[in-house]
C-alpha positions as CSV (number, residue, x, y, z in Angstrom):
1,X,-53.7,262.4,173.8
2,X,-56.5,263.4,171.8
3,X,-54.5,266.7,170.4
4,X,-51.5,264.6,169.5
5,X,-53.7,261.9,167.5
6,X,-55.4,264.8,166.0
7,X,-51.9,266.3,164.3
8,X,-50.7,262.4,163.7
9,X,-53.6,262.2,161.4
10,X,-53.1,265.7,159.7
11,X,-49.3,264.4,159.6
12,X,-50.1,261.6,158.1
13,X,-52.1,262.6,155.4
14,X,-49.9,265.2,154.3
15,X,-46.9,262.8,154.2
16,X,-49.0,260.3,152.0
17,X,-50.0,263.3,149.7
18,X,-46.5,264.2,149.6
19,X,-45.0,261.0,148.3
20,X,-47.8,261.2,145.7
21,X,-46.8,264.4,144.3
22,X,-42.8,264.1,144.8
23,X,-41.8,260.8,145.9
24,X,-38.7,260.2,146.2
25,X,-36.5,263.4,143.9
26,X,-33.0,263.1,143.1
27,X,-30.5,265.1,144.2
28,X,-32.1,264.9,148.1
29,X,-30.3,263.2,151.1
30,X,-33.0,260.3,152.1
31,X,-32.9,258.5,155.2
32,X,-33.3,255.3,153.3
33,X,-29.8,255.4,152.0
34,X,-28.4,256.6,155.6
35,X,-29.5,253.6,156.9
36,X,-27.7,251.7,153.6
37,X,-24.4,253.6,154.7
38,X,-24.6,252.6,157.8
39,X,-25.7,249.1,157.3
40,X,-21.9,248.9,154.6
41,X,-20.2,250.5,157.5
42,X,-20.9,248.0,160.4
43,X,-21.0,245.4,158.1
44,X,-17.2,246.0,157.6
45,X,-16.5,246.4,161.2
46,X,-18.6,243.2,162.5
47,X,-18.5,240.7,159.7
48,X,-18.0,237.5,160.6
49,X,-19.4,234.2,159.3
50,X,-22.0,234.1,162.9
51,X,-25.7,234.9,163.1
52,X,-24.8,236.6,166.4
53,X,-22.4,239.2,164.6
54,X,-25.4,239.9,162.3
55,X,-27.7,240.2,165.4
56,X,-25.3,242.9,166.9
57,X,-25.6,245.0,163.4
58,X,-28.8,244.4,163.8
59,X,-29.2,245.7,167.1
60,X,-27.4,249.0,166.3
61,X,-29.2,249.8,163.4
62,X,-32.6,249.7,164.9
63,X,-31.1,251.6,168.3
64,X,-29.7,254.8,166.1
65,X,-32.6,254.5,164.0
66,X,-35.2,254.8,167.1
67,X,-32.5,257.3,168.7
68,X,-32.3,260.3,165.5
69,X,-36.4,259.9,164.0
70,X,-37.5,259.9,167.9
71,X,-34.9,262.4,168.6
72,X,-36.1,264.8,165.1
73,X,-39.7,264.2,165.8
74,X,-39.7,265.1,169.5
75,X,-37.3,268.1,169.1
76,X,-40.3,269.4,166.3
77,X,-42.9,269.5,168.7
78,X,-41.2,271.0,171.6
79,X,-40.3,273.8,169.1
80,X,-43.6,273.8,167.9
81,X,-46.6,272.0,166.7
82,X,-46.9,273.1,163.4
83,X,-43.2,272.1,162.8
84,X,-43.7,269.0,164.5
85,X,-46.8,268.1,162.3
86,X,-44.0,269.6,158.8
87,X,-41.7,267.2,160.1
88,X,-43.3,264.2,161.0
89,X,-45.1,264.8,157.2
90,X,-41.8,264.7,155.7
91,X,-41.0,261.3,157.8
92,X,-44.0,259.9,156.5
93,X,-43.0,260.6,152.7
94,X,-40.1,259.4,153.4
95,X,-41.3,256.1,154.7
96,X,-43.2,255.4,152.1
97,X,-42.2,254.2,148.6
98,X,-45.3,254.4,146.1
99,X,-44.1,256.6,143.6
100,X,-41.0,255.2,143.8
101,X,-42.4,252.1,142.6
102,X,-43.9,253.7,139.9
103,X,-41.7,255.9,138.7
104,X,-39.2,252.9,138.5
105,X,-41.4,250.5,137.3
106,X,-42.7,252.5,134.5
107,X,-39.0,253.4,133.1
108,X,-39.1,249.6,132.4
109,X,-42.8,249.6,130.6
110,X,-41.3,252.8,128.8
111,X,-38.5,251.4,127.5
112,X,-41.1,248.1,126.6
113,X,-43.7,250.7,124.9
114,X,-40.4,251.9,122.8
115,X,-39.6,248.6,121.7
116,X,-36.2,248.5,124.0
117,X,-35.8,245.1,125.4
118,X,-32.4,245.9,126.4
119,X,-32.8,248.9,127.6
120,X,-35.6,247.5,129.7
121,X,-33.8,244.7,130.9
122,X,-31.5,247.4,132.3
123,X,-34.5,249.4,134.2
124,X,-35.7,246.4,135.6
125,X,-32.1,245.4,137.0
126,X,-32.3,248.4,139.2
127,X,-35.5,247.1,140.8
128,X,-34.9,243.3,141.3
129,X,-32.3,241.0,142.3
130,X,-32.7,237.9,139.3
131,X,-30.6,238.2,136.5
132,X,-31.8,240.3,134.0
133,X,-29.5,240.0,130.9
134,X,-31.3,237.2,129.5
135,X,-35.2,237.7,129.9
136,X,-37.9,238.3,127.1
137,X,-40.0,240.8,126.6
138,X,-42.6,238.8,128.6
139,X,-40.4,237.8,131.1
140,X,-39.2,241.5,132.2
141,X,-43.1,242.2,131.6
142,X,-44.1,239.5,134.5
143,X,-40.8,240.4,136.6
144,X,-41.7,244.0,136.9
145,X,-45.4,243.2,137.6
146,X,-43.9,240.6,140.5
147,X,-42.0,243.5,141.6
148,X,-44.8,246.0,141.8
149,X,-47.1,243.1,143.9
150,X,-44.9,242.5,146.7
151,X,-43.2,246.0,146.9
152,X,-47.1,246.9,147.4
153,X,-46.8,245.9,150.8
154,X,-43.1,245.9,151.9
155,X,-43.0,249.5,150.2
156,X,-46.5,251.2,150.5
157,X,-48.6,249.2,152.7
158,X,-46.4,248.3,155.5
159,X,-44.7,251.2,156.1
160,X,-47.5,252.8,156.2
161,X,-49.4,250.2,159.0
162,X,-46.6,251.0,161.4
163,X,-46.3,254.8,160.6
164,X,-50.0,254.8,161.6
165,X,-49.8,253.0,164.4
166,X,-46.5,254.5,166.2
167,X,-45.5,257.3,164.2
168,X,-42.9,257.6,162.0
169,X,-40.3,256.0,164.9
170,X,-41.9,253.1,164.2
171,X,-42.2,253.6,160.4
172,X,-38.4,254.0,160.4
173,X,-37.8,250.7,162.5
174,X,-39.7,249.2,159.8
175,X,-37.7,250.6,156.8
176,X,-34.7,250.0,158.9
177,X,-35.6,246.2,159.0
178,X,-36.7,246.0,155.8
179,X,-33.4,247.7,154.3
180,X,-31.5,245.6,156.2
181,X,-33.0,242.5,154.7
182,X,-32.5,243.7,151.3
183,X,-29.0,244.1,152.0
184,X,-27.7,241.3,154.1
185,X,-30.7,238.3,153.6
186,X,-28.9,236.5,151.1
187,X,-28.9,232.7,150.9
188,X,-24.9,232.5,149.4
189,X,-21.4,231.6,151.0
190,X,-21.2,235.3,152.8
191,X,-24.6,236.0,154.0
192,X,-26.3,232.5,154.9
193,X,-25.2,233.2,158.6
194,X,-24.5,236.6,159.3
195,X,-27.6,238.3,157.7
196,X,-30.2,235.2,158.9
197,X,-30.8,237.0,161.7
198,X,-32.1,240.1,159.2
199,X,-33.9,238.0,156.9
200,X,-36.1,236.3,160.0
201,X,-36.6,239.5,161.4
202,X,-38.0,241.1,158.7
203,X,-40.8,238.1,158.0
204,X,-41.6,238.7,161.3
205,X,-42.0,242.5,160.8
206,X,-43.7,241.7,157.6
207,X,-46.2,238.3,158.5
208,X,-49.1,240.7,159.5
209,X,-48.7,243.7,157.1
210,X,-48.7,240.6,153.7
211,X,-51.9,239.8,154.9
212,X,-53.2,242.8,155.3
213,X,-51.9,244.1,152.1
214,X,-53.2,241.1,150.6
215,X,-57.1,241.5,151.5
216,X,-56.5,245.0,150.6
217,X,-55.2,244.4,147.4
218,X,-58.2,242.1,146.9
219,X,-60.9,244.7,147.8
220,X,-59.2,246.6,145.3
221,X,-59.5,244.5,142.8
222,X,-63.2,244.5,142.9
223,X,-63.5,248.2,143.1
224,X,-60.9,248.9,140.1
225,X,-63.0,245.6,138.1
226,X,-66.5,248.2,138.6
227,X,-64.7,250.0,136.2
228,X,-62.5,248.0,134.3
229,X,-62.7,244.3,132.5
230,X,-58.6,244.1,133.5
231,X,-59.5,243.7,136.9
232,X,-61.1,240.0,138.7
233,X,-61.6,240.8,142.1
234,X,-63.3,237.6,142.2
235,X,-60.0,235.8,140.5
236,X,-57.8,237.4,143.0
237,X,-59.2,235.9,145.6
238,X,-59.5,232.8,144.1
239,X,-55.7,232.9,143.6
240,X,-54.8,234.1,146.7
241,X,-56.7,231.3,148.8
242,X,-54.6,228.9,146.3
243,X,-51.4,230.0,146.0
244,X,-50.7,232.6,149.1
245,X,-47.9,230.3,150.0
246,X,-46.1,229.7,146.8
247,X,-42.7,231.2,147.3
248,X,-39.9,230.8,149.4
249,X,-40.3,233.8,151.6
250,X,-43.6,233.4,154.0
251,X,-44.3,236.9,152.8
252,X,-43.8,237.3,149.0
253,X,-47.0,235.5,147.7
254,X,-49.4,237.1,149.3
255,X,-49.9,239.9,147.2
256,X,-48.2,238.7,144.5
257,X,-51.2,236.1,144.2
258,X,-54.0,238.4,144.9
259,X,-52.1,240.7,141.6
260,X,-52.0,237.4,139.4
261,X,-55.5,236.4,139.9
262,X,-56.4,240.1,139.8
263,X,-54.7,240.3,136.4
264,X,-55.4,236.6,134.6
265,X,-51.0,236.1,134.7
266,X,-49.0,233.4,136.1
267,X,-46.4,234.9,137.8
268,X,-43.1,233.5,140.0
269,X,-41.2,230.0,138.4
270,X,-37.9,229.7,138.0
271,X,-35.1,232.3,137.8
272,X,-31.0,233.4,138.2
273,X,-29.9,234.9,140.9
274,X,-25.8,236.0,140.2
275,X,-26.0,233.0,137.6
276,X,-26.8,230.4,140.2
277,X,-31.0,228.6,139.4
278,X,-33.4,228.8,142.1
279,X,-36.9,227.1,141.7
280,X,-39.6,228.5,142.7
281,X,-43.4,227.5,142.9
282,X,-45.8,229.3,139.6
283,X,-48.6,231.7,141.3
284,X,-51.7,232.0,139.1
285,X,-53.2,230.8,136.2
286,X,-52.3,232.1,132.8
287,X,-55.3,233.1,131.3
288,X,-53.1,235.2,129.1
289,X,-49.8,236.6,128.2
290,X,-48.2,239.2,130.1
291,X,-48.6,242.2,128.2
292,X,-46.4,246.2,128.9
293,X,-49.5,247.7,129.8
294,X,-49.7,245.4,132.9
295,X,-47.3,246.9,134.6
296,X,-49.8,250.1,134.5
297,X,-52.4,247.7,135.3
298,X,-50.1,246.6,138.6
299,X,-49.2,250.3,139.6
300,X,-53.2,251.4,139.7
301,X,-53.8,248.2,141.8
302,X,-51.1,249.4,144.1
303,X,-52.2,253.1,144.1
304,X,-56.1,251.7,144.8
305,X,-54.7,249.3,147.5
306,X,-52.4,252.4,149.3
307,X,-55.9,254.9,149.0
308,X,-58.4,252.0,150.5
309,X,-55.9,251.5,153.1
310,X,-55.1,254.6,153.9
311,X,-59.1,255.9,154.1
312,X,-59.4,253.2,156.6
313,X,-56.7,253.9,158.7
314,X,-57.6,257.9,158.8
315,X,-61.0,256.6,159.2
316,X,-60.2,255.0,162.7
317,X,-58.3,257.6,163.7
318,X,-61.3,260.5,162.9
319,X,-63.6,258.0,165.4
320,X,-60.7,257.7,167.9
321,X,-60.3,261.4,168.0
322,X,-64.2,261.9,168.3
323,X,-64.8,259.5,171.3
324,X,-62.1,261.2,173.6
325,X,-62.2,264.0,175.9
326,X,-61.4,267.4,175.3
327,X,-58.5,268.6,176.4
């Protein structure tokens, strides 16, 4: 036992210092968008307007996901530990989505900084579901900032919880649910039933990881505001006490919150979704206007959040592997 948590903690930092230094590059299969092709595939063999038909694609999903990352990692080991501790390094970096998030983000601040508004509107489409066609320079300003705050801990945070706590297997049954959600969780004609059973799941999968992500983010915030007059840890958790529940996932605000207060923005409100309005509740006060370099501002919150986390999580581990016996 102690051995194996000894080369899950080597793993796992190498896979966290991978996604810093590549992320996610182009041109490379990713298990991420597997599970997509998969998810298109049984959805065209199992539609039907029933939450049970949803709960079956569900079901299969998770089992081949469980089945090839528990069949890759186990085969690794066998072989050999070094190639087990490669591998489950590489699982890691591909569970995690931090600079994914910023590369992605930053196109849009880019194309902001360059005084493109559509071509940012266009950047941004390719990271959120509203309708972007229409938005100001403000607006795509606070939407990629929104995007950046919750993605901290359905992309960075969470995945990396459950990677530290069962391995990639379970980081992948995360991904897998999260995916899954992004795909099918739709409130509209074809989804409302047959991907409800998605959606709940993953707020489920996601109720304890917000939270944690949350006072994370908010710790943050007072280390990154030692050093900088951008950041209220105070604020943030001022917000967050007030507004952690205003959205209409059980999930979203959390961190959005702590990342308004953090910042001085009001975030969330109204937007179009495929041309159809849904209201939503404001998070924050608007000390301010939203501004291109807070979508920097967002991405070092995130990184700080991901680093405190992460330190903690090692941190455990190092004790863990002290206090047991030697082999």
């Amino acid at each position: 036992m102690r051995e194996y948590i000894l080369f899950h903690t080597i793993a796992l930092c190498l896979g966290i210092l991978l996604d810093l230094i590549i992320g996610d590059p182009h041109g490379i299969p990713h298990p991420v968008r597997a599970m997509g092709r998969l998810i298109s595939l049984l959805e065209k063999r199992l539609y039907r307007q029933s939450p049970m038909a949803g709960f079956w694609l569900w079901c299969v999903v998770v089992l081949v996901t469980a089945l090839l990352s528990g069949a890759i990692l186990a085969g690794s080991y066998l072989l050999h530990p070094c190639l087990g501790i490669g591998a489950e390094a590489v699982l890691t970096c591909y569970a995690l989505a931090a600079t994914s998030l910023y590369r992605e983000s930053m196109a849009v601040h880019q194309k902001l900084k360059d005084q493109d508004l559509q071509g940012a509107r266009e950047a941004l489409s390719m990271i959120v579901g509203r309708d972007t066609a229409e938005l100001s320079r403000e607006d795509v300003t606070k939407a990629a900032v929104e995007t950046v705050a919750e993605n901290t801990s359905d992309g960075v945070i969470a995945p990396l919880l459950y990677t530290a706590l069962g391995g990639p297997v379970l980081g992948f049954l995360y991904k897998a649910v999260n995916t899954m959600d992004s795909m099918l969780g739709y409130k509209n004609e074809r989804y409302e039933r047959f991907g409800c059973f998605a959606a709940k799941a993953d707020d489920v999968w996601n109720y304890v990881p917000a939270r944690i992500s949350a006072l994370f983010m908010i710790g943050s915030s007072f280390l990154l505001g030692c050093f900088s007059r951008a950041y209220s840890g105070a604020d943030a958790f001022r917000i967050w006490k007030r507004d952690r529940y205003n959205h209409l996932s059980p999930n979203s605000a959390q961190t959005e919150s702590v990342c308004a207060g953090a910042l001085g923005l009001m975030l969330g409100g109204t937007h179009t979704y495929g041309g159809k309005v849904v209201e939503k509740p404001v998070i924050g006060d608007e000390k301010r206007k939203a501004e291109p370099s807070d979508i920097q501002r967002a991405n070092r919150l995130m990184y700080a959040t991901e680093m405190l986390m992460a330190l903690v999580l090692v941190g455990i581990m190092a004790v863990i592997i002290s206090i047991l016996p030697m082999p």
